[in-house]
C-alpha positions as semicolon CSV with decimal commas, in nm:
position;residue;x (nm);y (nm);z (nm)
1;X;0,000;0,000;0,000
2;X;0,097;0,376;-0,043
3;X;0,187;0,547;0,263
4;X;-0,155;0,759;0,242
5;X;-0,324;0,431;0,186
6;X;-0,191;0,259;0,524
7;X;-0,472;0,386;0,773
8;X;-0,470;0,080;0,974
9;X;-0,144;0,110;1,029
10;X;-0,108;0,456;1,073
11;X;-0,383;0,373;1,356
12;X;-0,174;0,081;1,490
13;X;0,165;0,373;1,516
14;X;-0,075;0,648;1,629
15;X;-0,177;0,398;1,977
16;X;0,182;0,266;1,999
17;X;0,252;0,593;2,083
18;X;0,056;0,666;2,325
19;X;-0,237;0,870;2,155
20;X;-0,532;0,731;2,303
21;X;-0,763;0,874;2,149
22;X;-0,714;0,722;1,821
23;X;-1,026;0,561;1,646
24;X;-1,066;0,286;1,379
25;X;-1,367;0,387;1,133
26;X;-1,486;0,097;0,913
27;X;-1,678;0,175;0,591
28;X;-1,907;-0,106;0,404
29;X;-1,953;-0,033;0,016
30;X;-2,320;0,022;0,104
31;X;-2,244;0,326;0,295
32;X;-2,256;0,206;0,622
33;X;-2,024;0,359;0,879
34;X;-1,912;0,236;1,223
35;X;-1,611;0,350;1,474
36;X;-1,464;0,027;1,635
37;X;-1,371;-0,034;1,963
38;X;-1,070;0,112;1,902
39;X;-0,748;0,002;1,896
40;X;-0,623;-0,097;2,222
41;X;-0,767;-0,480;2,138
42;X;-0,508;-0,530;1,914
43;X;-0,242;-0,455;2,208
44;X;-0,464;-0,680;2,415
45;X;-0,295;-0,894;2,634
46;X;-0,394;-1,294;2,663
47;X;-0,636;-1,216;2,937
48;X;-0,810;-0,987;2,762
49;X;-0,869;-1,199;2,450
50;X;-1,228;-1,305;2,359
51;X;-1,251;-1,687;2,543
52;X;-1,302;-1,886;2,202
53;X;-0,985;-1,739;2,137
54;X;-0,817;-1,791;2,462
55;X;-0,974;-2,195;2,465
56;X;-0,825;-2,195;2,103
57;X;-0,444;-2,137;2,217
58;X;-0,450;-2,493;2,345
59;X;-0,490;-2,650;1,928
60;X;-0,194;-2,427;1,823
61;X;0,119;-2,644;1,818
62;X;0,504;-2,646;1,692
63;X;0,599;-2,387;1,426
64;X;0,324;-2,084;1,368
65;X;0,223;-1,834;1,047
66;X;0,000;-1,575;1,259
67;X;-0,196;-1,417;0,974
68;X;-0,227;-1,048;0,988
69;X;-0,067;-1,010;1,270
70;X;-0,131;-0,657;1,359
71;X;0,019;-0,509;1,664
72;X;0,181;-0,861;1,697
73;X;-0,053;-0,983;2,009
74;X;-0,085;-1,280;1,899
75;X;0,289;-1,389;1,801
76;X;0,390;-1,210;2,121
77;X;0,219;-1,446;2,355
78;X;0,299;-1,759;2,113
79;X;0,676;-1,650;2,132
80;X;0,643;-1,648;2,525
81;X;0,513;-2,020;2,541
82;X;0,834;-2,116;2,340
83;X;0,690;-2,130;2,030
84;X;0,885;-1,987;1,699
85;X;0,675;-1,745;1,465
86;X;0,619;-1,629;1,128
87;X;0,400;-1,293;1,183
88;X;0,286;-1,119;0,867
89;X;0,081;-0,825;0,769
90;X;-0,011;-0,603;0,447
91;X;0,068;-0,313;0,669
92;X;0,365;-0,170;0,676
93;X;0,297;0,067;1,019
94;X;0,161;-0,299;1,208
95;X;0,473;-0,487;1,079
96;X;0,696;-0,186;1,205
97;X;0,472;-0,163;1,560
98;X;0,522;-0,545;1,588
99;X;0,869;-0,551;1,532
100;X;0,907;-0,265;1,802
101;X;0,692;-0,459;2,051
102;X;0,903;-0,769;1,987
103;X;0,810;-1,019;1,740
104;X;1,118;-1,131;1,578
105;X;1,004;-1,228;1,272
106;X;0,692;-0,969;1,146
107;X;0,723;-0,937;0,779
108;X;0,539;-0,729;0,530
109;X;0,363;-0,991;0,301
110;X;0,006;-1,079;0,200
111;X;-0,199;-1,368;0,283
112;X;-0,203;-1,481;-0,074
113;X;0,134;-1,480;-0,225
114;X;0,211;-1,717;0,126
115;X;0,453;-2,004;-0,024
116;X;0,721;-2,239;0,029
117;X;0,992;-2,045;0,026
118;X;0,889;-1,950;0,434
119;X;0,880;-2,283;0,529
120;X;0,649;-2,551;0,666
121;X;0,407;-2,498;0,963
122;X;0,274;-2,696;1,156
123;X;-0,022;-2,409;1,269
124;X;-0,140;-2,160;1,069
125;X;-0,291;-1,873;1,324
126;X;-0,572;-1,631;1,198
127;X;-0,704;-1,410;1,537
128;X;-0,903;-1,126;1,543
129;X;-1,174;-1,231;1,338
130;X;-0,891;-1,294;1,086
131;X;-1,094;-1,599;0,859
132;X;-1,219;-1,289;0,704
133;X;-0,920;-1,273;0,518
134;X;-1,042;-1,587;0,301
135;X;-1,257;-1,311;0,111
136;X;-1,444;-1,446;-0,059
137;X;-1,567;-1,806;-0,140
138;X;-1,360;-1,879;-0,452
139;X;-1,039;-1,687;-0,334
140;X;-1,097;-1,905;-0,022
141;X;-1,107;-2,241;-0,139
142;X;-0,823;-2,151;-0,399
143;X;-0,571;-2,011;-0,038
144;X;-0,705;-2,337;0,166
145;X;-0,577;-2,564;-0,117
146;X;-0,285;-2,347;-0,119
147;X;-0,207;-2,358;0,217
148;X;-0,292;-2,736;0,266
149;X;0,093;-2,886;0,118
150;X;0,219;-2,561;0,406
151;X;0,102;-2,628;0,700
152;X;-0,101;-2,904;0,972
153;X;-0,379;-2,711;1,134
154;X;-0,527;-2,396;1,067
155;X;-0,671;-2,204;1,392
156;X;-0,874;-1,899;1,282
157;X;-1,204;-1,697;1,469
158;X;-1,457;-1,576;1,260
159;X;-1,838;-1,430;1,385
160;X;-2,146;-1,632;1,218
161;X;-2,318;-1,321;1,007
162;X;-2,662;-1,447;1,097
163;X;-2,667;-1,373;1,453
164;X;-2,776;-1,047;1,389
165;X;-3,088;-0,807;1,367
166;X;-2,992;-0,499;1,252
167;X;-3,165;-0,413;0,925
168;X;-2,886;-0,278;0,782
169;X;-2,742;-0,597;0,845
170;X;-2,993;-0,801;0,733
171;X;-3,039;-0,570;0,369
172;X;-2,655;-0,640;0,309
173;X;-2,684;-0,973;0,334
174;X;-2,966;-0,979;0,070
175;X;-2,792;-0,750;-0,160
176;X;-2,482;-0,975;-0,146
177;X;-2,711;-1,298;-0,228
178;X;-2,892;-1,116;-0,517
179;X;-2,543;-1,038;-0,659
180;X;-2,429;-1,408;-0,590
181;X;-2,203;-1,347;-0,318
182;X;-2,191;-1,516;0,034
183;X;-2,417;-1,349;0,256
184;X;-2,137;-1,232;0,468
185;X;-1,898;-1,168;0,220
186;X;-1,797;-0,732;0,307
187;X;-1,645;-0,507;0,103
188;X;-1,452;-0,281;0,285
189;X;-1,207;-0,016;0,395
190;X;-1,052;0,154;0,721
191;X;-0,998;0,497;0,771
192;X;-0,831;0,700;1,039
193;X;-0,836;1,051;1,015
194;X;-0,727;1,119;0,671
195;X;-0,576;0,838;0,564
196;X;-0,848;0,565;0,439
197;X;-0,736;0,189;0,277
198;X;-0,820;0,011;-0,042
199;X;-1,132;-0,143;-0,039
200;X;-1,092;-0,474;-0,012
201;X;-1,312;-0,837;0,078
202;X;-1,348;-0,955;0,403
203;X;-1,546;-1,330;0,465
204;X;-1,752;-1,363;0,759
205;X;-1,908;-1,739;0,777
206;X;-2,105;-1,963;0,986
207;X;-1,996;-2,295;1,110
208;X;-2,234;-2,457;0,855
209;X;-2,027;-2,278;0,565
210;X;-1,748;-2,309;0,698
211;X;-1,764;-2,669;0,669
212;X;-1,860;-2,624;0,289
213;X;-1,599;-2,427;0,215
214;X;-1,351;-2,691;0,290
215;X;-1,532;-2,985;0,075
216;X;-1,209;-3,047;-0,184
217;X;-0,959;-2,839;-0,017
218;X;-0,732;-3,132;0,191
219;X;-0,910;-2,943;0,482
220;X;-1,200;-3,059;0,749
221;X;-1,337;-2,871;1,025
222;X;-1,209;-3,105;1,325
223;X;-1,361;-2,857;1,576
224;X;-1,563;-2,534;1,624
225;X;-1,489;-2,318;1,966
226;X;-1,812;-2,156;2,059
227;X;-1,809;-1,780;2,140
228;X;-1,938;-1,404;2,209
229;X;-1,869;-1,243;2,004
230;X;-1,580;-1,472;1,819
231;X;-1,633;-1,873;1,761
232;X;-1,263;-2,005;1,691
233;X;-1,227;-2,333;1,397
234;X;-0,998;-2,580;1,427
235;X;-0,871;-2,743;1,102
236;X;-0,678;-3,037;1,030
């Protein structure tokens, strides 16, 4: 991304250095708006994690790619049980923050150009509601069968898009099904302040498509962690 492009990451720097006040906006091609929580979840430490996501840690074994890796919370607590870790992120200002917090290996790649030449893993780690960055149904099964020769396990939260009733909700899900998407297949982009992202696909499933989504990837869906407001999949 362009440096005026990187407003995640110019978020990610902005809390890193102690601006608190920094907020995440999140904009859906529809026009729908909403400020996040904020940042500081990113920096969260292991006791602050949603539970499906603490229960989760227990599946996560040997060597670990931690997908989008943000602020490096994740690989941070991995590297403290002893474990060694690949973190990498599409933004340049997370890789840099992760690096400075400690993660000795953050690197600035995307999910989908992940290959051999980093190695084998035995888990592939996607917190944060990080399944997401599957897409989109055809990009996903293409990056499963990808990753399947890579790596073991995959351990990844996602939210199920139908536990909701908000009609704006509700209205994107039918546009997306008239238009022959996945219902909970967004389009979107961050801004902070004014620096605002590429738009860009983001896959939000439920446990039932999950398990489709794997039919003829080398994947199954050994175990779903039930959550609030994250459930966390297991994959072998």
């Amino acid at each position: 991304m362009e440096s005026g492009e990187d407003a995640y990451g110019e978020l990610i720097l902005a809390y890193a250095e102690g601006r608190t006040g920094a907020r995440e906006v999140v904009e859906r091609d529809d026009g729908f708006i909403e400020a996040t929580g904020g940042p500081a979840g990113y920096f969260a430490p292991v006791r602050r994690w949603p539970a499906a996501e603490r229960r989760g840690l227990r599946f996560v074994r040997g060597r670990v790619l931690d997908v989008g890796c943000g602020a490096g919370r994740v690989a941070l607590e991995l590297q403290a049980r002893g474990r060694e870790v690949v973190a990498i992120d599409i933004s340049s200002g997370a890789v840099a923050v992760a690096r400075s917090r400690g993660v000795r290996d953050a690197r600035l790649l995307p999910f989908e150009k992940v290959g051999a030449e980093l190695g084998a893993f035995n888990t592939v780690v996607m917190y944060g509601n990080n399944f997401g960055l599957f897409a989109a149904e055809v990009k996903a099964r293409r990056l499963l069968r990808r990753l399947r020769p890579l790596a073991e396990r995959i351990v990844a939260s996602t939210r199920n898009p139908y536990e909701t009733d908000d009609p704006a909700h509700l209205a994107y899900q039918r546009r997306n099904r008239r238009r022959g998407r996945m219902a909970g297949q967004l389009c979107l982009r961050v801004r902070y302040r004014d620096r605002a992202s590429p738009w860009f696909d983001y896959l939000i499933v439920s446990p039932e498509e999950l398990e489709g989504l794997t039919n003829g990837t080398g994947w199954r869906v050994s175990r779903i962690i039930p959550g609030e407001p994250l459930n966390v999949a297991v994959l072998d």
